[in-house]
Each structure stands twice: as structure tokens, then as C-alpha cells.
C-alpha positions in Angstrom: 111.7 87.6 88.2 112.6 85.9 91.4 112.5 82.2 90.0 114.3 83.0 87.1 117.7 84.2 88.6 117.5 88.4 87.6 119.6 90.0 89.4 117.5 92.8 89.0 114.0 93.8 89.6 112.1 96.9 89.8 109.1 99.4 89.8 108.0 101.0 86.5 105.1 103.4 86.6 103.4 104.7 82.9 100.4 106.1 81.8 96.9 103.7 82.1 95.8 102.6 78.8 92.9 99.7 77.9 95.6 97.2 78.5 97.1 96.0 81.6 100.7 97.3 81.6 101.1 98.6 78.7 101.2 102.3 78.7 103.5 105.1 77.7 106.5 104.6 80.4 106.7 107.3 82.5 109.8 106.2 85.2 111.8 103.1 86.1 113.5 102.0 89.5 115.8 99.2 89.9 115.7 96.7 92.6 118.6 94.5 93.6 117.7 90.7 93.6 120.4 89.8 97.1 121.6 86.6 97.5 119.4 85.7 100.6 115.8 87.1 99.2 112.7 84.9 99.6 110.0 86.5 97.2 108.4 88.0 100.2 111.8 89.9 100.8 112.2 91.2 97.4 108.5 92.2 96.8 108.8 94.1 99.9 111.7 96.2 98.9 110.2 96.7 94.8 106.9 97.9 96.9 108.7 100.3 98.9 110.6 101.8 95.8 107.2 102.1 93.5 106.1 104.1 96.6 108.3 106.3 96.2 108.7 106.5 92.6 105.0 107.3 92.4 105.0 110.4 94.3 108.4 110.9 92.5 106.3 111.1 89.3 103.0 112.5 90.6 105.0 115.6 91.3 107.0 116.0 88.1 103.7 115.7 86.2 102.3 117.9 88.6 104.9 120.7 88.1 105.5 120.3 84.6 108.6 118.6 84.5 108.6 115.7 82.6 109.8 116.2 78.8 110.0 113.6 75.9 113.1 113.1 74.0 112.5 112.1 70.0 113.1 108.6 70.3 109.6 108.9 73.5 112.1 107.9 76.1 110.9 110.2 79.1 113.3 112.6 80.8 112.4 114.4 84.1 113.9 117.0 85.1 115.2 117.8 88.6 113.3 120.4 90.8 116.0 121.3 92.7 118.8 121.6 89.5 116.6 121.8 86.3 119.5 121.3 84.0 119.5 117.9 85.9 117.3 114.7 84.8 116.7 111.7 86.9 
């Protein structure tokens, strides 16, 4: 991601299957690639998001609040405004 010149990374957390990476997608956080970033820089900031989008996640499963639209794109609803999806 870094050597290739994204200018966007990110944290994606999904169910665990056989494969490496290559369950159901639960949730998706983008990561701005800044000018200045060393790799170091940028995995430090993607680490920090997937922290939080984990427990983001582990509590929407945990209360129910995930939903599936028709097309399997996951939708979760908001705890504090449930007619709200992040």
C-alpha cells in the first residue's frame, strides 16, 4: 500500500474462515496515506484504527446490531440512533 502510492489505507475486520483473509467482511476503516509517512508512520495509525474498529464490531455483534443488506454488504446500526448505520 505504502510503496505503491494509495492514498488510502485501512483496517478491515471479517469473519475467520480456512483462508487467510478471506472472510465475510464485517467493517472497513480508512486510513489516510500523508505526504510525510514512513511505513512505520502509517502502520501505526491503521493499527490504532483496527483497534478501535474491533471493539466497534465486537459490540455490534454482541448486541445484535449488525444486519445484511441483499447484495451481503453489512450494515451496522448505531447504538445510540438505531435508524442510523455506520
Amino acid at each position: 500500500r505504502y510503496a505503491s502510492g494509495a492514498r488510502y489505507s485501512g483496517a478491515t475486520i471479517h469473519y475467520v474462515d480456512e483462508q487467510y483473509d478471506t472472510g465475510r467482511i464485517l467493517a472497513q476503516r480508512v486510513v489516510p496515506v500523508l505526504a510525510k509517512d514512513t511505513a512505520e508512520d502509517l502502520a501505526a495509525r491503521v493499527l490504532h484504527e483496527e483497534h478501535k474498529l474491533y471493539a466497534d464490531v465486537a459490540a455490534a455483534l454482541c448486541e445484535e446490531r449488525i444486519t445484511w443488506r441483499e447484495d451481503g454488504v453489512p450494515l451496522i446500526r448505531s447504538k445510540e440512533n438505531p435508524d442510523y448505520y455506520l
